[in-house]
N, C-alpha and C positions, 0 to 999 in steps of 0.2 A: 545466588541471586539477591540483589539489594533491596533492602523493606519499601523502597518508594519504585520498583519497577512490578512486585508482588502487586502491591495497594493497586498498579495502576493496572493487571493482570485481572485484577480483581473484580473493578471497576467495568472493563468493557468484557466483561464475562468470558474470559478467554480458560480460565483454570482448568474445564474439562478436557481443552483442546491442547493445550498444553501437557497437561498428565498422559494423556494415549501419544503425545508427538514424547515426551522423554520413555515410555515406555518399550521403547527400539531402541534406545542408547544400551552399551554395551556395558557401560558404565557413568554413575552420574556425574554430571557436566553441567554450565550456564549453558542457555540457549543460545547466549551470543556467539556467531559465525567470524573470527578475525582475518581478517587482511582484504584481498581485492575482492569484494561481490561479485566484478564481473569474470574472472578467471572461476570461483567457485561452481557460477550458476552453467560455465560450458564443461566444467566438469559434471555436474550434478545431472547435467543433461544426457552428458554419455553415457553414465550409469543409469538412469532411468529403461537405455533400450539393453541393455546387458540382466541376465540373469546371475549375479554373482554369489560366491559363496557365503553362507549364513555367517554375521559375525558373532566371535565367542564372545560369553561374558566374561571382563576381565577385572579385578580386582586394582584398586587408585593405586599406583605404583610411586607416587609423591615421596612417603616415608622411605620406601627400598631405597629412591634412588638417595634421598640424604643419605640411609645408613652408609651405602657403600662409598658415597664421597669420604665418610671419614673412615672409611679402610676397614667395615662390622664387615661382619658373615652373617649372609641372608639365611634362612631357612630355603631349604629345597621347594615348599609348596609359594613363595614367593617367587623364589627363580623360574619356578613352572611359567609365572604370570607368564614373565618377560617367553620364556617358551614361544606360548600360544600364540601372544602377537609377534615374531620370528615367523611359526609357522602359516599365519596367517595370511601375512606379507609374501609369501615365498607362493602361496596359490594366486593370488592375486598377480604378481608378476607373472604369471603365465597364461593369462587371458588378456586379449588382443581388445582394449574398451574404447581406442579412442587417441587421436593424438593428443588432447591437452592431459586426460589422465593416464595415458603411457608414459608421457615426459615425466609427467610428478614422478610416476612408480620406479623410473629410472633412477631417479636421485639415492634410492631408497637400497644400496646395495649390500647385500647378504653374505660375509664372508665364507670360506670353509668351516673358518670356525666354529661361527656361528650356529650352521648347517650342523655341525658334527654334535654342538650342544644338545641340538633337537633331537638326535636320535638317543639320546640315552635316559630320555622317557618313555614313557606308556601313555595309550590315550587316557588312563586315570591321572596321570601326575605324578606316577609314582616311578622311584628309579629302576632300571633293567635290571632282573635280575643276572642277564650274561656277562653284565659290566665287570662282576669282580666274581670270584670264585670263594671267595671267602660265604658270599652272600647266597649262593648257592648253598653252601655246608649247612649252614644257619638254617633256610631256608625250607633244607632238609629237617634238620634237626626238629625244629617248631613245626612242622607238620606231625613228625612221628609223637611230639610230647602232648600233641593236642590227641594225637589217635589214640595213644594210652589214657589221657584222661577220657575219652569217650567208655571207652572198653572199662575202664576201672568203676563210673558210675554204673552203665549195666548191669557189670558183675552185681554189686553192691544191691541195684535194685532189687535183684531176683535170690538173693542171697536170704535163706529160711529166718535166720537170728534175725535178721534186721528187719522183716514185712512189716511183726507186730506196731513195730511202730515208725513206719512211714504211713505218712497225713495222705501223700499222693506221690507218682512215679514220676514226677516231671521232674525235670533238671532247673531252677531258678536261677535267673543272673541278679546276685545282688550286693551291689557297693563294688561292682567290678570282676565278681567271681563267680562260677557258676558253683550252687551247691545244691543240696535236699531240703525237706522240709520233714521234722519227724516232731512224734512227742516226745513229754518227758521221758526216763530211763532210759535211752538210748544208748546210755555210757556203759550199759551192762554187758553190749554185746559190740561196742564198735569206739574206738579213739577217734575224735575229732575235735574242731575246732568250732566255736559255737561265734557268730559273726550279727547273728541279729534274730531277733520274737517278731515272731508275726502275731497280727490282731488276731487271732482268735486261739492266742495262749501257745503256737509251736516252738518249734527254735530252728534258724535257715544254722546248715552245718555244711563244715568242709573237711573230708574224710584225713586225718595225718597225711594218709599215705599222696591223695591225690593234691593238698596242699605243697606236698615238696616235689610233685611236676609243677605246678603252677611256678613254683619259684625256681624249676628250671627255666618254664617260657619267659619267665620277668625279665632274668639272665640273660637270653638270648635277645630280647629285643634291646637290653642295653646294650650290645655286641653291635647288633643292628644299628644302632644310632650311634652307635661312634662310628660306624663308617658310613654311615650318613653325615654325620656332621665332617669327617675328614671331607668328602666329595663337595660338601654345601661350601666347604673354606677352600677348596682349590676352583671351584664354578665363580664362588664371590669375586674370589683375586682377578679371576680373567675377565671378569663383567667390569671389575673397576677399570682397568685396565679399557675396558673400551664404554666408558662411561658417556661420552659426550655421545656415541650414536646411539647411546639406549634413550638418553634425554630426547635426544631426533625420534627416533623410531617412535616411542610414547607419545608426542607430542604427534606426529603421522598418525598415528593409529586414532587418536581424540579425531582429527580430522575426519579420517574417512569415518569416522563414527557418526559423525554431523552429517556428510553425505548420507551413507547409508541410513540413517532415521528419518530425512527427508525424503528417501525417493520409496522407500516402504510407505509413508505416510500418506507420501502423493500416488501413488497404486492403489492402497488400500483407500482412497475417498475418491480417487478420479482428480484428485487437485492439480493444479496448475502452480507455476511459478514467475514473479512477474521481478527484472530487477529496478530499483529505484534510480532515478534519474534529479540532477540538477536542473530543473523545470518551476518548481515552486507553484505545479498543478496535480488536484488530485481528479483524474478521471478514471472512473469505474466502466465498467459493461459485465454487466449479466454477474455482480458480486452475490455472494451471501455469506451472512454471516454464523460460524462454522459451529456457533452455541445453539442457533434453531434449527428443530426438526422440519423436512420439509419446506425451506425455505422460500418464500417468493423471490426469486434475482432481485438487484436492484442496479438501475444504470443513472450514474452521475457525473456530472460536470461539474468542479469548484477550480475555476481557474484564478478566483480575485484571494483579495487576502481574509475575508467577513463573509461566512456564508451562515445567514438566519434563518432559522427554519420556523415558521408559526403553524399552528392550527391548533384543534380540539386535542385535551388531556385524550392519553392513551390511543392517540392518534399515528405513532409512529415516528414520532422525531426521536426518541432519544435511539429507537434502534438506530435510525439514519446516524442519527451521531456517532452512537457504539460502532456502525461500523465502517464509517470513515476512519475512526481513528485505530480499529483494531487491523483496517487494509495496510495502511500505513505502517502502523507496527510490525505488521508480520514481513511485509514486504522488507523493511529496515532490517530484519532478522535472517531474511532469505528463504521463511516457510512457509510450506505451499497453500492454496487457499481457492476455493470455488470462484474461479474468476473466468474472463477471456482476456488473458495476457498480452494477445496482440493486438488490442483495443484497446486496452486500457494504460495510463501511465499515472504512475505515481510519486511524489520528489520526495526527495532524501531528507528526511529532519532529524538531527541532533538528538532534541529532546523530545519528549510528549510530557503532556499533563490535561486529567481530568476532573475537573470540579462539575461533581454529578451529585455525590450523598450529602445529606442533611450533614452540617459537621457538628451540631449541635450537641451533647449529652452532658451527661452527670460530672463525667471525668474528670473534661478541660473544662467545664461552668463558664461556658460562652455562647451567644444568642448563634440563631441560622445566620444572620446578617454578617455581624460581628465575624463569623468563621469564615465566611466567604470574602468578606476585606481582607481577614488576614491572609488568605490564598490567592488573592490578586496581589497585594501589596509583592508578594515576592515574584512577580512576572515582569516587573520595571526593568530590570538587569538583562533579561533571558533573551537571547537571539535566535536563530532557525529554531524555534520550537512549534509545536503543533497542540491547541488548543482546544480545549473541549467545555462547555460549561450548557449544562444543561438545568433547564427552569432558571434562567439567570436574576431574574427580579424574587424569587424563593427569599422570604422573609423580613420580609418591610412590603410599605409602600409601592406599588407597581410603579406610579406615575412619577414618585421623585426617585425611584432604584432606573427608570427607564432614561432621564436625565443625568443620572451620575455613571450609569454606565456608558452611555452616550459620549460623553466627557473621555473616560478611562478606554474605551475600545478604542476612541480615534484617537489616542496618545501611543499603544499598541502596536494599531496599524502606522504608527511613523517607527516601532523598530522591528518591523519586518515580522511579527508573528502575523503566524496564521491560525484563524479561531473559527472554531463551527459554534452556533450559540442557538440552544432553543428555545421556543418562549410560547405561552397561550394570549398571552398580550400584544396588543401591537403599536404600542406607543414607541418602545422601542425601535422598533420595524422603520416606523413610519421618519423617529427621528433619523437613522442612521440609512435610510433610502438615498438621501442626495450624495451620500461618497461614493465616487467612482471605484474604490476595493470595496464595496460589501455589495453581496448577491443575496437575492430573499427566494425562498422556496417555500413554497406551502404543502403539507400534509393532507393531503386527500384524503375523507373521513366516508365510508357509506351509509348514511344514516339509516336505513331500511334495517342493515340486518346490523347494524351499531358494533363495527369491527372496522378498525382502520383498512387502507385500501392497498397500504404500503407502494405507493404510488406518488409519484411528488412533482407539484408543477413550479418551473421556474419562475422569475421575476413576478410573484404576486405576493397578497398577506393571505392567509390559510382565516376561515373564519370559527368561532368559538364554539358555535352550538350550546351554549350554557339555555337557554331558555328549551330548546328541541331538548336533549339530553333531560332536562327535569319531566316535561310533557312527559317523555318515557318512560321512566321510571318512578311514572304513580303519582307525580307529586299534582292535586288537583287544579285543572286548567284556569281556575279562577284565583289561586294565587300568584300562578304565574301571567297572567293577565294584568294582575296588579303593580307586578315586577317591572313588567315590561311598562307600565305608566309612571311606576318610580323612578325608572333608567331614562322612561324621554323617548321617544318615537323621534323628537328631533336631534337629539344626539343619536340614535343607533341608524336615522339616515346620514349623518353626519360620516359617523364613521366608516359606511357604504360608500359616498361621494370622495371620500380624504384615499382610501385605498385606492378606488378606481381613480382618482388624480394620481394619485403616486406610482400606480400602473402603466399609466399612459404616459406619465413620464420616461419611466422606466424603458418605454418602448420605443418613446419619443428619442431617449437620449440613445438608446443602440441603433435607432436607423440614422442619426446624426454620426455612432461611428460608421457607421458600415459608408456614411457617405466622404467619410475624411478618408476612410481606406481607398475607396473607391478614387478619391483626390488625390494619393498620395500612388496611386497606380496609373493614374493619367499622366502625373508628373514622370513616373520613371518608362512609360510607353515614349514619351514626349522627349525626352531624353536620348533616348535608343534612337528614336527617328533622327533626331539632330546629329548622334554621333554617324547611327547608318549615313547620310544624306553627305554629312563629310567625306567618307568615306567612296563615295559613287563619285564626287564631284571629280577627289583625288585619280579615282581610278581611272573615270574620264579624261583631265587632264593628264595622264601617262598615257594614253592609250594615242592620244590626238600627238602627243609631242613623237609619239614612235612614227605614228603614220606620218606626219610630217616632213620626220625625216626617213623615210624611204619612199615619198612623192619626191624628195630634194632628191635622190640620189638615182631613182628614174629619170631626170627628167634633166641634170645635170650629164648624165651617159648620152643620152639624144641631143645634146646641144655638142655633144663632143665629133658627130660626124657631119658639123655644117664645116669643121674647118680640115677635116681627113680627105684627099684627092682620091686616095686609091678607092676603087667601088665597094672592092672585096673586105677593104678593111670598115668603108658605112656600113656594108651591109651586117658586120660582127658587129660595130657598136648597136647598129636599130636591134640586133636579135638581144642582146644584151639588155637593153632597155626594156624591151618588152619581155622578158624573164622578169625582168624588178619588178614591172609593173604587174606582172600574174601572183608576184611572192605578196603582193598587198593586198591583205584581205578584209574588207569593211565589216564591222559590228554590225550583228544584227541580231533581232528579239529570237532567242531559242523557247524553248517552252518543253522540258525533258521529259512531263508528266502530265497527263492529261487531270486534270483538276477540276470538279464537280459543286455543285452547292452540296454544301453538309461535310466538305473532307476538313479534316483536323489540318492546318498547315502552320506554318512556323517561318516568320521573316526576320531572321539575324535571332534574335531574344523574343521576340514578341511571339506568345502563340495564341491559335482562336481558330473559329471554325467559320467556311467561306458561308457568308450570307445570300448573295447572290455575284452572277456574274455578267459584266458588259467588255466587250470588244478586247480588250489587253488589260484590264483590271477586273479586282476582285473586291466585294465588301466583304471585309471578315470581322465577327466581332468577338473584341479579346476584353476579360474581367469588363460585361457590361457597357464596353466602347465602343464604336464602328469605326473601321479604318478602311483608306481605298489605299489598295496598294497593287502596283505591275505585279500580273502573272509572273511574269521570268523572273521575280524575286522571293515566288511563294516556292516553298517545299513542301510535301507530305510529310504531317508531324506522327507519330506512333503514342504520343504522349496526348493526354485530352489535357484541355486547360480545365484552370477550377473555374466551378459554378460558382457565381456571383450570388451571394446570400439576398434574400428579400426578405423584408420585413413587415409583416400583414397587422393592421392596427384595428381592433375592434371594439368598440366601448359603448355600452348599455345607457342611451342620455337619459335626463328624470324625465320622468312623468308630472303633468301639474303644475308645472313651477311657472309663476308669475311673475312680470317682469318688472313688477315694481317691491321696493322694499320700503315699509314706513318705520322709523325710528324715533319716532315723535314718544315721549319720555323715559327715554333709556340713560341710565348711565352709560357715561363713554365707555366701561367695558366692555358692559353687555352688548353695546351697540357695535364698536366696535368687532366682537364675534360674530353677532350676526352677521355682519357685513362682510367679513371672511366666509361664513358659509354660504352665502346667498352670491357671491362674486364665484366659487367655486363651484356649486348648482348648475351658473349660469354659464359659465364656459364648457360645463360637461354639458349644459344643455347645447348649446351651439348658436346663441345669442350674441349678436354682434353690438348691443347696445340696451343699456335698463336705465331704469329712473330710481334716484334713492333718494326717499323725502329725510329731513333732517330740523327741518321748522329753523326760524332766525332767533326768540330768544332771547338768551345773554350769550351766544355766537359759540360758546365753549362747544358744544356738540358736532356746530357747523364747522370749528376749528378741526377737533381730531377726525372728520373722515374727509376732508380733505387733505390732510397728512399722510392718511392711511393710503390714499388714494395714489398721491403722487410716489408712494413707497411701491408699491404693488408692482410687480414685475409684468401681470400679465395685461394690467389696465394701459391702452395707447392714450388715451385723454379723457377728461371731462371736462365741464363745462358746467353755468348757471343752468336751470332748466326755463322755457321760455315763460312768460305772465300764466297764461291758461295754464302751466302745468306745476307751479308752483315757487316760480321765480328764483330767489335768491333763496328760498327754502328748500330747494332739493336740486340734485345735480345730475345732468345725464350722465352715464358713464358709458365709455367707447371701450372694442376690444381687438 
């Protein structure tokens, strides 16, 4: 695994959940799943409802298979590897999982060979002793030489000359041998070899006699290994020899290893699995993320390309962030995770990266600011990546970090990333509100029992709680009283009336789309009509030119017995005629289905449900439209149409607010802000007209707010105000 996918492992807290997901691998591997996700996840599926057999743990077979490329003899307990997964393979093909993972297991064919390899093991690894008869003799042998050294220590123990000085009766394995333990003068009554002192002054000994069995067994286990090693060099040969399927087979076996550790992992937690899509949206239902205990679900919608999350520290944004971006991750990886998969969809990104920790330290001797430039700087290049930056103003200035990122997101959002970005500020918020890709959600905080709510409302700015939060914790209400007079009671309404403006835009500007949708659904109804409406006309005329001609061809037979003498032969033409004219059959309104207010119906394309009914028509209304359309052209639909979205607008107006503004000795800044806030005031108040005094002067003042004025998006006019109300020194403003 690469040190920048660890870091970023690291980062959204995935490390625990990753250690118990490789702890089912049979051997270790990257997490990454290669080739098609979507063939993977209908296998991984099939195997989830199968109980299949345990897989062995297998030894990285990488090195064997080099050696044998260049023609080495493996060791036998290496060839075992290859064994196991052989025998592995060979259970698995006999369980019935599935037609996408039968096909796979088909590919996967097991010769006699092969087969015949497998049986000249044990379940230890070790080789048959039937295989060779040599290995029986041997086998014999080392049993009987070991049963003599048994019998030969006994003897010894209980032997009178030698009690004196045995320390204890146990047999000791040491440095490979098993011996005694005596004191000194032991040579007086017995020949041996002295191999090692023990601490507390003995000597470990190995009797002559029992030393020259020992060096029979040595004997025979080299016997033993040379026909081990003969077997190991004729197994090698034939494994080289079919070298390319043990490459397949190995590289199969890593496969189902990945299978198999996800669908144990997804058993063992209840997890789910979701595949990523080319969508470029991340929607969740009922996630969690898989580091907390106890989790609250969380359900999200991020369909644009900027989704900002505001509120109070420790409020629950950075989890939102962790884990958007760790859904994303694992989904990209193909593993399982607390979701509702059929709810949820998530798109395929390249890359990730998260700018979350201080990058600050000793190390690299670079500021917070300074490290985080340098970690944007390298996102200029990067395309389908998925972005994470939590606390984004963290180290400078909020108010000019909220203007330069402001700058650098919207440069971003032109090459397609997509960033989740949290913040306790809302300047940022408030600049980056008006682009159509950035979405704001707020973190719901409960102040009572002061624990985020982990709950999040769309299109709003989340608020700080810095003055409540000190209240709480002790800090005495008379300083914070003081606070709140150093901050300005008219900036922190300020900032109350700038959010709820940017709110109601926000809602303003979604029922604008929902009306262009709505627009853009009348045009292709509108559409459909004109092509239907052709279509009838066409039908009409075929149907009029048939009849036509079979009035001509009735009526042409009847015209043929004014000039016939015989009677017999009139009387065949008039029956003749009047056969034609029974064959013509006039249109008429059928109606196949009796049809009710409230039945779902469907004319050509257009579907919707009848509203009411009069005489031969129906009002049906389809996305939000009413349309009268002839019964004989409606069907019963089985399919409901979509519910047309409405959009509910609520907004809290001020209290207090006065409809006049005086600016009488301000500088044009100052004045100028006020006059932004007090214009803002008064549309959330719902004032259709105010008076702003401005006095005449040296005119500079009266100059810039009527600059300001005519700039103002939301001002339709103003005007001088009249003598009694201030003349040429104040102006009304219209809205």
């Amino acid at each position: 695994m690469s040190e920048n996918k660890e870091e970023l492992i690291s980062k959204l807290d995935l490390n625990g959940y990753l250690e118990e997901f490789k702890s089912f691998f049979s051997r270790d591997k990257d997490i990454f799943l290669q080739g098609d996700s979507s063939l993977h996840l209908k296998r991984i599926d099939e195997l989830c409802k199968i109980n299949f057999p345990q897989i062995p743990e297998v030894l990285n077979l990488d090195k064997a298979l080099a050696h044998l490329s260049k023609q080495g003899v493996l060791h036998l307990d290496e060839i075992y590897e290859f064994v196991k997964i052989f025998c592995y393979f060979e259970k698995l093909k006999k369980i019935n999982f599935g037609f996408n993972l039968d096909s796979w297991l088909e590919k996967i064919q097991l010769s006699e060979e092969i087969l015949e390899l497998t049986l000249k093991f044990d379940d230890k690894g070790e080789l048959k002793e039937s295989l060779d008869e040599r290995l029986i003799n041997l086998n014999t042998a080392l049993r009987l030489k070991n049963e003599a050294i048994r019998a030969e220590f006994k003897k010894l123990i209980y032997t009178k000359s030698l009690s004196p000085y045995l320390i204890d009766t146990q047999i000791h394995f040491i440095n490979g041998f098993e011996a005694l333990l005596v004191r000194g003068g032991f040579n007086h009554t017995l020949k041996a070899k002295i191999i090692a002192r023990s601490s507390s002054g003995g000597f470990y000994i190995i009797p002559l006699n029992i030393e020259n069995l020992q060096d029979d067994i040595e004997k025979i286990k080299n016997q033993k290994e040379e026909i081990y090693y003969e077997y190991a060099k004729n197994f090698s040969i034939f494994l080289a020899k079919n070298l390319p399927f043990l490459k397949f087979i190995n590289s199969a076996f890593d496969l189902f290893d990945h299978y198999s550790a996800r669908v144990l992992l997804a058993k063992k937690r209840d997890y789910e699995f979701i595949l990523c899509e080319n969508s470029n949206e991340i929607i969740l239902k009922d996630f969690a993320h898989p580091a907390l205990e106890n989790p609250k679900s969380i359900s999200l919608e991020f369909k644009k390309q900027v989704l900002i999350i505001t509120g109070v520290n420790a409020g629950g944004k950075s989890m939102l962030l962790k884990s958007l971006l760790a859904a994303a991750f694992l989904a990209k990886h193909l593993l399982p995770m607390k979701i509702k998969a059929n709810e949820s969809k998530i798109s395929s990104f390249k890359e990730f990266d998260a700018i979350i920790e201080d990058p600050q330290n000793v190390k690299n001797n670079i500021s917070t600011f300074a490290g985080r430039m340098l970690q944007i700087s390298k996102l200029f290049t990067k395309k389908n990546l998925l972005l994470g930056i939590d606390e984004i103003e963290l180290g400078t200035d909020f108010e000019e970090a909220a203007c330069l990122y402001s700058v650098i997101i919207s440069h971003l959002i032109k090459n397609k990333l997509k960033i989740i970005i949290t913040t306790h500020h809302k300047r940022l918020a408030m600049l980056l509100a008006q682009n159509e890709e950035v979405e704001l959600i707020a973190a719901l905080y409960d102040e009572e029992i002061s624990k985020p709510k982990y709950e999040f409302l769309k299109g709003t700015i989340g608020k700080s709680y810095a003055f409540e939060t000190a209240l709480r914790y002790q800090i005495p209400a008379n300083l914070v009283s003081e606070a709140k007079k150093l901050y300005g009671e008219d900036k922190e309404n300020l900032e109350v009336m700038v959010s709820k403006n940017i709110n109601l835009e926000l809602e303003l500007k979604t029922k604008l789309q929902n009306i262009h949708k709505k627009e853009q659904i009348a045009d292709e109804i509108l559409q459909n009509l004109k092509e239907q409406k052709q279509k009838q006309e066409e039908k009409f005329k075929n149907t009029l030119r048939e009849l036509e001609f079979k009035f001509y061809k009735a009526i042409e037979e009847a015209k043929k017995t004014i000039n016939l003498k015989d009677i017999k032969e009139k009387q065949r033409s008039l029956n003749k005629a009047n056969e034609l004219k029974k064959e013509i059959i006039l249109p008429s309104i059928k109606q196949n289905e009796e049809l009710r207010v409230g039945d779902f119906v469907k004319y050509e394309k257009i579907k919707g449900v009848i509203k009411a009914i009069s005489k031969n028509e129906a009002l049906i209304e389809c996305e939000g439209l009413n349309l009268r359309v002839g019964l004989n052209l409606l069907k019963k639909s089985v399919e409901l149409p979509k519910k047309s979205s409405k959009t509910n607008i609520s907004v809290a107006k001020p209290s207090n607010l006065n409809i006049t503004l005086d600016l009488h000795g301000l500088r044009s800044d100052e004045a100028i802000s006020r006059l932004d806030k007090f214009i803002s005031d008064a549309l959330l108040a719902g004032f259709d007209e105010v008076l702003v005094y401005h006095g005449i002067g040296t005119g500079k003042l009266a100059f810039v707010v009527k600059e300001f004025l005519k700039a103002h998006k939301s001002v339709k006019s103003f005007s001088d105000a009249p003598i009694n109300q201030g003349g040429f020194g104040a102006k009304v403003v219209r809205f």
